[in-house]
N, C-alpha and C positions, 0 to 999 in steps of 0.2 A: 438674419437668414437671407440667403440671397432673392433676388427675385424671378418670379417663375413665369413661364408664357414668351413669346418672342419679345424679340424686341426692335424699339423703332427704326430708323433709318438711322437715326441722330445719337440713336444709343449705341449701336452697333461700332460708328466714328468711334464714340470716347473712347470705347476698349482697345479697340485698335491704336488709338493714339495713344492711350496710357500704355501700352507693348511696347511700341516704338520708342517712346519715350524713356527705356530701359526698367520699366517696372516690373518685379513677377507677377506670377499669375495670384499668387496671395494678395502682393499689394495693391493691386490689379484691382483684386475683388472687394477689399478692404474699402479701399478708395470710392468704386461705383457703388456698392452695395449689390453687386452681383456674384452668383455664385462661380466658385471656381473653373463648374465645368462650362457654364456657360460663358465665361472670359476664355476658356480653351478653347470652344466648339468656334466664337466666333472671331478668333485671330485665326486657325487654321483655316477656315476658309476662305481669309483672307489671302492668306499667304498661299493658296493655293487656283484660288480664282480669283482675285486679286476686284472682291466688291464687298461691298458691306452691305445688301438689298437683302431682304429677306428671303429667306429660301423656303416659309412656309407657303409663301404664294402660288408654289405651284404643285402644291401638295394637296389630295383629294383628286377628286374623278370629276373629270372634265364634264362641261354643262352641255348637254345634247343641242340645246337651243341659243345658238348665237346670238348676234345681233340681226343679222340679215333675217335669221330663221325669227326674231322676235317682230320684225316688221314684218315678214310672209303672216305671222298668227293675227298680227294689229290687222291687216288688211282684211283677215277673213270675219273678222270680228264686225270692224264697220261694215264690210257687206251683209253680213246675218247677225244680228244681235242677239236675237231669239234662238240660234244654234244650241243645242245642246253639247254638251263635252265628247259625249261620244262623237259625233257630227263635227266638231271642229277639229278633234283628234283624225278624224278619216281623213278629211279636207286637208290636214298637215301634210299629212304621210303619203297624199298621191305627189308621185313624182320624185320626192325626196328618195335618198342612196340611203339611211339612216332611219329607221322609224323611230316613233315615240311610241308612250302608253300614256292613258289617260291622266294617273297622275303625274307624271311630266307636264302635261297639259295644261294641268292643276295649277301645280307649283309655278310655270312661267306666266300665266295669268297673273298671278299673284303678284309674282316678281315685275309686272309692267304695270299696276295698281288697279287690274279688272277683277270684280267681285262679282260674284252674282246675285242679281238684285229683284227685288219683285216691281215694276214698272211703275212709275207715276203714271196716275191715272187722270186722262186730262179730255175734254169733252172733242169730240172732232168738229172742228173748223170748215167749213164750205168755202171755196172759192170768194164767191159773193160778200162770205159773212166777212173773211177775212179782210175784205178792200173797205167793209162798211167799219170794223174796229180802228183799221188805220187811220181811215178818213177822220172818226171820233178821234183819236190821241193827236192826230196832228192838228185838230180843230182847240186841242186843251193842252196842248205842249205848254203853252204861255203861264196856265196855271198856275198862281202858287197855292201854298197852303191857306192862305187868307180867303181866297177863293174856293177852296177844295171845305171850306168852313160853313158857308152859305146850302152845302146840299144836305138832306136827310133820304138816307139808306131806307131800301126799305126790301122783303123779300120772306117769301114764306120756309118752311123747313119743318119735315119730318123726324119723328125721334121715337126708335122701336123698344115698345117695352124689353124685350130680349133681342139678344146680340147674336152675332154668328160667332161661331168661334171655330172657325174652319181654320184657324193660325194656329191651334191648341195641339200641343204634343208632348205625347205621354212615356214612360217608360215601362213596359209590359213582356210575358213571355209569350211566346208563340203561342199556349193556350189559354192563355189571359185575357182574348179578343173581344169577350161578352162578361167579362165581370164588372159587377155596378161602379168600381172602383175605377175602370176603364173605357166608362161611357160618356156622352155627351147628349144631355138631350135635347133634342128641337122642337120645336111649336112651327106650324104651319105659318106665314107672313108675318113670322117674327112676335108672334103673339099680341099683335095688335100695337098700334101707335097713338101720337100725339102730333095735331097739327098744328102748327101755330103761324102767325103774322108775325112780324116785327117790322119794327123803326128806329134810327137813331140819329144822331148829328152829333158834330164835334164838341158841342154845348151839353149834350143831354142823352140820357138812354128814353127813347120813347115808349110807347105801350106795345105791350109784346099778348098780340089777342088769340085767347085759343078758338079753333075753326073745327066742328066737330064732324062735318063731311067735307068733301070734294070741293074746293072754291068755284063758284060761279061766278056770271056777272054781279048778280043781285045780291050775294052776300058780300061780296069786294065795293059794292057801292056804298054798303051800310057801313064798310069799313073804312073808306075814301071820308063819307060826311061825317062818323061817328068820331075817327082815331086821326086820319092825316089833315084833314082842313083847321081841328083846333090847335094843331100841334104847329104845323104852318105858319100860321093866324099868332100863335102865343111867339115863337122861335122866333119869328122873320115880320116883325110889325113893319119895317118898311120896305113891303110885297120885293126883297131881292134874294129873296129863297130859292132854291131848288127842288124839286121831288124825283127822287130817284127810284123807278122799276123797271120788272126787265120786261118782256116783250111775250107774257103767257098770254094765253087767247083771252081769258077774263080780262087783263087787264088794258086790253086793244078793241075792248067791245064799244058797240056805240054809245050805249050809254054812258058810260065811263067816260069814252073821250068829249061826250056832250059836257058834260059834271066840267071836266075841266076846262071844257072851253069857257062854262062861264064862270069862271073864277079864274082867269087868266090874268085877272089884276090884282091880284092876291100873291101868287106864288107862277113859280114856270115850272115846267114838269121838262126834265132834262131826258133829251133825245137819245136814246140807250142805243148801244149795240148789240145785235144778236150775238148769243154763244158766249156771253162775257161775265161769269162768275167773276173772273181771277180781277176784273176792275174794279168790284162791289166790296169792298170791305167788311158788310156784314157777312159774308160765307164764314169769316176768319169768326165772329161771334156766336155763329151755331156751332164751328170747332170746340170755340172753350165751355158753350153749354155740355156737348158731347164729351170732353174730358173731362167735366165735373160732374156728372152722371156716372159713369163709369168706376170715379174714383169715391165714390158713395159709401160709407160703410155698410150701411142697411141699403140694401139696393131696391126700389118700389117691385112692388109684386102687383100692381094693378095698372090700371087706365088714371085714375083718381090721383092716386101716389105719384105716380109718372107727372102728371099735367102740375101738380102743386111742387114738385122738387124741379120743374122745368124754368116755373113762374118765379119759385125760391134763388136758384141759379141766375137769373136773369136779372133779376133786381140788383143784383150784389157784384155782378161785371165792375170793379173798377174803371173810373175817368182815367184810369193813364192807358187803360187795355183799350178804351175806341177812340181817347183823342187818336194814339199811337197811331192804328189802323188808318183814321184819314188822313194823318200826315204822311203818309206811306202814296200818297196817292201821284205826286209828283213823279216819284221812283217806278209805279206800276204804270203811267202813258208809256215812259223812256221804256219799260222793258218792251211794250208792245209794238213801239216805234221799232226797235232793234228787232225785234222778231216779224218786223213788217206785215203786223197784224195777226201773227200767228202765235202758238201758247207761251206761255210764261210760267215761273216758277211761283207766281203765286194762284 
């Protein structure tokens, strides 16, 4: 059977040569494996516009949005990201001799590889903070991994018994609005949490402490002498340790900076930057506790439950999931050096 749908550029030559060549349209078709009318259809047009180029090309209904028109919508895009379709569709159509409609809209997004996205969410950056992140990456550009080995992470993190599920979508009729089948239900502050401490190093998952109110100085002390000085002290016997926190009011209080003044021959407590999640490696370890709660079968129903599947999770983090993490630390200066001190994709 012959073959169906256009055909190439390349394909188009052979029949034609096989014509010229003095072959019929049988032998023609015999020979390419094309059907006969399609060996007719396209020696007549040869012989009569004298091309072998496709003539489905310009078959269908011309595209409202050229290319010119497709950079007029790129520009409107980089000035308002936040536009909605409607908005960007108005913003086309002033001036233009041609309008569009939304789906137009739609489709040439598409067609220039814009989707719409719901926004990474990344902390906002101050002037100041951003010259003090620089200042840190270019002070540890030199870094390598062997170095980036000697620090232990450290960093508190919440985790709510209940989730929001403001992303959940149902399919329902118009008076289906209040059936239990089509509810959601919510608990005031997420039905209560779980705090916890942690710590790690490229060697080791440290002790990960649960905190059962607000961190203070005074319990962050008990945590400093209890959890980081033995850890420090066992990690780093020849005092070229690091201690990594960020810059919360507990842990900038006097007391604390007394504590580690004196035991400055111990370990060093590395000079942090403000606003800087995305350098700390361990954000990425409350992520996989957060995905491994979530992916629970039995989900906890309490406070109790919660705190022992957090501890459960914690313990069982794989060595290649936070060596990874601080070997990652080279690549996260370079991103902030590029971003000259401003966010980054981690």
């Amino acid at each position: 059977m012959g073959k169906k749908g256009d055909l190439s550029h390349f394909e188009r030559g052979m029949v034609v040569g096989a014509r010229r060549a003095g072959l019929s349209i049988s032998q023609s078709a015999q020979l390419l494996g094309f059907s006969r009318t399609t060996i007719s259809r396209v020696y007549k047009e040869w012989c009569e516009k004298g091309k072998t180029s496709s003539m489905w090309q310009s078959c269908g209904r011309k595209c409202l949005v050229d290319a010119r028109g497709q950079r007029r919508m790129g520009r409107l895009i980089q000035a308002d990201r936040r536009a909605t379709l409607t908005e960007i569709t108005t913003r086309y159509n002033r001036g233009m001799e041609q309008s569009i409609c939304e789906a137009t809209t739609r489709t040439t997004l598409r067609r220039m590889g814009y989707n719409s996205r719901r926004p990474h969410r990344v902390p906002l950056i101050s002037t100041t903070n951003r010259k003090k992140r620089l200042q840190f990456a270019r002070a540890h550009q030199n870094w390598t991994v062997e170095d980036w080995k000697n620090v232990a992470w450290s960093d508190e993190s919440r985790f709510l018994l209940r989730h929001s599920d403001g992303g959940v979508r149902i399919w329902r009729k118009q008076n289906e609005n209040m059936d239990a089948s089509c509810l959601v239900t919510t608990v005031q502050a997420g039905g209560g949490g779980v705090m916890v401490w942690g710590m790690f190093s490229w060697h080791t998952l440290g002790p990960l402490v649960p905190i059962g109110h607000r961190l203070n100085a005074t319990d962050y002390l008990s945590i400093v002498s209890d959890h980081v000085h033995p850890f420090m002290t066992t990690m780093y016997p020849s005092s070229d340790g690091y201690f990594q926190q960020d810059n919360a009011p507990c842990h900038k209080a006097p007391i604390i900076s007394n504590w580690f003044l004196e035991h400055d021959n111990e370990f060093t407590v590395l000079q942090w930057p403000p606003q800087s999640p995305d350098l700390n490696p361990i954000e990425h370890l409350w992520d996989v506790v957060e995905r491994e709660l979530r992916a629970l079968d039995v989900h906890p129903t309490n406070l109790h439950q919660l705190q022992d599947a957090i501890l459960s999770i914690w313990a069982n983090i794989s060595k290649e999931c936070f060596q990874h993490l601080v070997e990652s630390m080279p690549h996260r200066i370079k991103a902030v050096l590029k971003a000259k001190g401003g966010q980054t994709q981690y």
